[in-house]
C-alpha positions in Angstrom: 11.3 15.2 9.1 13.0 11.9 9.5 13.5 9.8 12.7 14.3 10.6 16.3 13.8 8.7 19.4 14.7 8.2 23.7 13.7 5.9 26.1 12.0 6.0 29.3 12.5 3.7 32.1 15.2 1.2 33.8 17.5 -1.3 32.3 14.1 -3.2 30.7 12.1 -0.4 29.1 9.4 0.4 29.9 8.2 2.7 27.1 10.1 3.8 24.1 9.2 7.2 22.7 9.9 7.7 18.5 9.4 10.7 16.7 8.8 9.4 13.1 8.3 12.3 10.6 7.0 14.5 13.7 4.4 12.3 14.8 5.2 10.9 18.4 5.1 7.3 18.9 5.0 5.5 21.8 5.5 1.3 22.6 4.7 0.0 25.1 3.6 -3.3 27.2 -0.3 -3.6 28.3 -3.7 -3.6 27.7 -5.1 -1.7 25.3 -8.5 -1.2 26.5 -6.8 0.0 29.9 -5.0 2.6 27.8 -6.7 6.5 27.3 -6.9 7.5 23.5 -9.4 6.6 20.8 -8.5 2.7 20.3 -7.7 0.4 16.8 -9.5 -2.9 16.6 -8.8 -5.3 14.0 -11.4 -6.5 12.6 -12.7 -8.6 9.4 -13.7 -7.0 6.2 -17.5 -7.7 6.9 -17.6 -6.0 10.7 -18.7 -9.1 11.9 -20.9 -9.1 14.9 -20.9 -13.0 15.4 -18.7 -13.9 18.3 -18.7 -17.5 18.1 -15.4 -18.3 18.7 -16.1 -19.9 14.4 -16.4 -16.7 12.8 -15.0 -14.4 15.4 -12.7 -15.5 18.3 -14.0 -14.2 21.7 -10.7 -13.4 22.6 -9.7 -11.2 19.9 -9.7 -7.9 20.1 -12.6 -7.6 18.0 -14.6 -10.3 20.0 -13.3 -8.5 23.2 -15.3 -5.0 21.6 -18.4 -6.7 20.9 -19.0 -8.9 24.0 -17.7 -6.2 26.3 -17.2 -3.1 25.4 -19.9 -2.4 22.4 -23.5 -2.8 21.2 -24.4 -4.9 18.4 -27.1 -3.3 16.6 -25.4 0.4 17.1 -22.3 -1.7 15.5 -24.1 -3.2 13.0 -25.9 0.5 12.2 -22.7 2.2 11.8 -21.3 -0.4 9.3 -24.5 0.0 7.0 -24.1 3.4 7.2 -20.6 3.4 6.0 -21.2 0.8 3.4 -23.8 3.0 1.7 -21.2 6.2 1.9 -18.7 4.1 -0.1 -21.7 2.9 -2.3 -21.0 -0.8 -1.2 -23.6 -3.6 -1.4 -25.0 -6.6 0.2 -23.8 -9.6 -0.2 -26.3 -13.2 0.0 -26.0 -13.3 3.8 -26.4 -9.5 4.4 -22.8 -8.7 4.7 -20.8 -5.9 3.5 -17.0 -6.4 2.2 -15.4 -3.1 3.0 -11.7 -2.6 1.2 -8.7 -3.0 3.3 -7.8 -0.5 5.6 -11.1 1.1 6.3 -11.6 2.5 9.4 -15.3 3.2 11.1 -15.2 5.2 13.9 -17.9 3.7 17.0 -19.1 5.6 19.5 -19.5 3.4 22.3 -22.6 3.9 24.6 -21.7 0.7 26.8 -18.1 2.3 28.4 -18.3 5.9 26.9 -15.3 5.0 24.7 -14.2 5.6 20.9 -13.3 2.8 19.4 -11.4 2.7 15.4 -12.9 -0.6 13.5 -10.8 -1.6 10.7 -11.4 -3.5 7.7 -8.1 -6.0 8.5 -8.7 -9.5 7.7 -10.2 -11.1 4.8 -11.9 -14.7 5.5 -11.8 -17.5 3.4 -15.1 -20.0 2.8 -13.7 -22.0 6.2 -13.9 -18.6 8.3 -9.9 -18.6 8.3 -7.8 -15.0 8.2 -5.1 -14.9 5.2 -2.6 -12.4 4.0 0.8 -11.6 3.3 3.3 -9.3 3.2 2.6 -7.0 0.5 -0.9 -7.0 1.2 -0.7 -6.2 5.3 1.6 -3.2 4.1 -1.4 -1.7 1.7 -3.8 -2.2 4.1 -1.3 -0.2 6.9 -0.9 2.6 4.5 -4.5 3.1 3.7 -5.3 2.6 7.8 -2.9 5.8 8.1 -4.9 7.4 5.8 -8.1 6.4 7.9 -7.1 7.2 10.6 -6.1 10.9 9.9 -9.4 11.2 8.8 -11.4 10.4 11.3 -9.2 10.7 14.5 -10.2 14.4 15.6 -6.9 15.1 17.3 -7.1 12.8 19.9 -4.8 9.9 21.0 -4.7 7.1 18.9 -4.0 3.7 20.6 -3.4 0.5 18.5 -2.5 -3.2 19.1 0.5 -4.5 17.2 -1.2 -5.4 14.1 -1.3 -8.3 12.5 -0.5 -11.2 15.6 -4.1 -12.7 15.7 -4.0 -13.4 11.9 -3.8 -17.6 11.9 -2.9 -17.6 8.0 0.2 -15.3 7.4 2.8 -16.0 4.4 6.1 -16.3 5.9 5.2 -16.8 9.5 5.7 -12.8 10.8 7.4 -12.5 14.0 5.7 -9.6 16.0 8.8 -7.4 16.2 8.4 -8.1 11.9 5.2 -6.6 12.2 5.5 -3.5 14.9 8.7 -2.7 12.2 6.2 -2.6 9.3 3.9 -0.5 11.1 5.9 2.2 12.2 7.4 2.1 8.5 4.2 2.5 6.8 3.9 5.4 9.0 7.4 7.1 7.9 6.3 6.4 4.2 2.7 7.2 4.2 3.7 10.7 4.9 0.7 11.3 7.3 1.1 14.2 10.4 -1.0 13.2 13.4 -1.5 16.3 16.0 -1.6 13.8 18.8 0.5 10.8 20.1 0.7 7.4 19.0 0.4 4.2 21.8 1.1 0.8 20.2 0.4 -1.5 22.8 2.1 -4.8 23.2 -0.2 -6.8 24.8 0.4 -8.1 28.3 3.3 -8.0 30.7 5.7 -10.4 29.4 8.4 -9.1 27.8 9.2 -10.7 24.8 10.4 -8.0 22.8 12.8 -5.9 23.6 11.7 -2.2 23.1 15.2 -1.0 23.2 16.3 -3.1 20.3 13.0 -2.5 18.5 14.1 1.7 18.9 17.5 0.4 17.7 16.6 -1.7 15.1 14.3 0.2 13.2 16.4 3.2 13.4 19.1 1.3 10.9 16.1 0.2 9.0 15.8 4.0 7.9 19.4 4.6 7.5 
């Protein structure tokens, strides 16, 4: 139990390995879709399938998954099917609103990848993402939940969650949010056979992983 953690790499890390409550964690700077292990994608409560840049941003993550790494209508399959195990229904426009923090596993058949969907963002009547603090932490701790659920033992590799949001109360930095995702995983308890990779994406390093290790260390102490 409790918190222990090295780093890998030269004078600007590379990688920074935790162990949080025995599950191994790693950060890191890249891509996450270049990354091996069974990959998060924040999505919107509905598992929207319509990439059109008004209801869905093709360069999200979860526009990314649908225009080039997914099917729709196996996505759109899957999402009924999980709607009717959790006894959800329809709304006007044929759209499911799944709680917080659900995850759907997909299968893809387009790059032979698993990808985690998760119920992230809630849209407003203008198509605009909202939340706060209090909420993004319930929705982390149910995602744990999720995840240990459905994750079969393999590698889990998630985004820093959170960043794409356009609506967020109090303006998060993204070290503010890696910090609350690794402690929503100390709290929730949760004991993952497998590793951890939370991508940063892309190579410039605005974060400093050392500090992050450093700085959510005293956060536990």
């Amino acid at each position: 139990m409790g918190l222990s953690y090295f780093a890998i790499g030269k004078f600007y890390r590379e990688k920074v390995c935790l162990n949080i409550n025995q599950n191994l964690v790693d950060i890191r700077y890249g891509n996450l879709f270049e990354v091996d292990g069974w990959k998060v994608i924040g999505c919107d409560t509905h598992f929207d399938t319509r990439i059109d840049d008004s209801v869905i941003s093709k360069k999200s993550l979860h526009g990314q998954l649908i225009l080039n790494h997914g099917n729709i209508e196996d996505i759109n399959v899957l999402v009924k099917e999980d709607a009717e195990r959790l006894k959800l229904k329809c709304n006007k426009d044929g759209l499911y609103s799944f709680p917080l923090g659900t995850v759907i596993r997909y299968d893809s058949s387009y790059d032979h990848q698993t990808y985690l969907m998760l119920s992230m963002t809630e849209l407003n009547s203008r198509n605009e993402a909202h939340t706060n603090m209090v909420e993004f932490i319930n929705t982390l701790s149910t995602m744990w939940k999720e995840i240990n659920r459905v994750y079969a033992s393999h590698d889990i590799v998630i985004p820093v969650l959170g960043t794409g949001i356009s609506r967020f109360d109090g303006n998060k930095s993204e070290e503010e949010l890696l910090k609350a995702m690794l402690y929503t995983l100390y709290i929730s308890r949760v004991k993952f056979n497998s590793r951890i990779k939370i991508v940063i994406y892309g190579n410039e390093r605005k974060l400093s992983l050392y500090e992050c290790k450093r700085s959510f260390s005293n956060l536990l102490r």
